[in-house]
N, C-alpha and C positions, 0 to 999 in steps of 0.2 A: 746535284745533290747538295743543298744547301746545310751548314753546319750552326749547330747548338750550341750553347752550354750547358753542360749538366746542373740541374739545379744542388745537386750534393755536394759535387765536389769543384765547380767551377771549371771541369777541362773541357777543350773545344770534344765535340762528338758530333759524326754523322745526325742528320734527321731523322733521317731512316732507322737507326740503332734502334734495338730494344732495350739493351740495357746500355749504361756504363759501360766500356770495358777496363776503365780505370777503379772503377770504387763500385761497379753493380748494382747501382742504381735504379729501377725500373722505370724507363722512361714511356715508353708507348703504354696507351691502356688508363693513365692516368685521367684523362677526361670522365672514367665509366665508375670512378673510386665510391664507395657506399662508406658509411660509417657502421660500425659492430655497433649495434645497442646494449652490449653490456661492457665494453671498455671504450666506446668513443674512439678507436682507432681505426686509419681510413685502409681501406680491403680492396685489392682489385680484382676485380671477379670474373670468372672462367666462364666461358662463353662454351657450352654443351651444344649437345645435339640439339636442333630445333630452336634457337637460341635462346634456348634455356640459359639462365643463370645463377649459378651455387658457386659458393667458395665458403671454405672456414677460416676465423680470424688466426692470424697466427698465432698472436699474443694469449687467447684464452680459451681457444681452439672451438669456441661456440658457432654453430653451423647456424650460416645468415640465409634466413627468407628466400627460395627460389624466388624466380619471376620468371613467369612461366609464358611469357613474351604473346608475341601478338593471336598465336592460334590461341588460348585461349579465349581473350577476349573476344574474336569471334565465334567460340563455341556457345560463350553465353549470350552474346547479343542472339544470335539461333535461336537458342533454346528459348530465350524469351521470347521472340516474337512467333515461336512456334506455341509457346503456351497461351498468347495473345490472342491467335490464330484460332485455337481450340475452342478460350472462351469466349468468342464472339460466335464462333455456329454454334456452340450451344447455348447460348444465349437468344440468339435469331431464332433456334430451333424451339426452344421455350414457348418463346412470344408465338410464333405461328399454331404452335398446338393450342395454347389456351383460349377457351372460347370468350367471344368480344359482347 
């Protein structure tokens, strides 16, 4: 188990740690930091069900943007090409009816 230092307060800390236990620091999770668009302060964000992700800033308590993680974007790449899908036989189907 290789050891850190806290970027806060300088003491040695497990790697493993989550936080500090000298000054509570949050150390894991840091990699995933978002900035709040209305105070510019950086937010570490809670990984929900389906990993979803919401947190509110602490400082001005403004609830930051899910991201509603990768099932989405495959629900719409789906759907587009399922709309893609549509109008192309009906498009073929068009052309086949009208007389040449």
């Amino acid at each position: 188990m290789p050891l850190i230092n806290c970027p806060e307060c300088k003491s040695t800390v497990s790697g493993e740690a989550e936080i500090c236990p000298k000054c509570g620091y949050r150390i894991l999770g840091r990699e995933h930091l978002v900035r709040c668009p209305n105070c510019d302060h950086q937010v570490i964000p809670v990984f929900g069900p389906e990993n979803r992700v919401w947190t509110y800033c602490p400082l001005c308590k403004n609830r930051l943007k899910a991201n509603m993680g990768p099932g989405l974007v495959i629900a719409l790449v789906l759907v587009t090409m399922m709309a893609a899908g549509i109008a192309i036989f009906l498009l073929t189907s068009f052309l086949r009816s009208r007389p040449q």
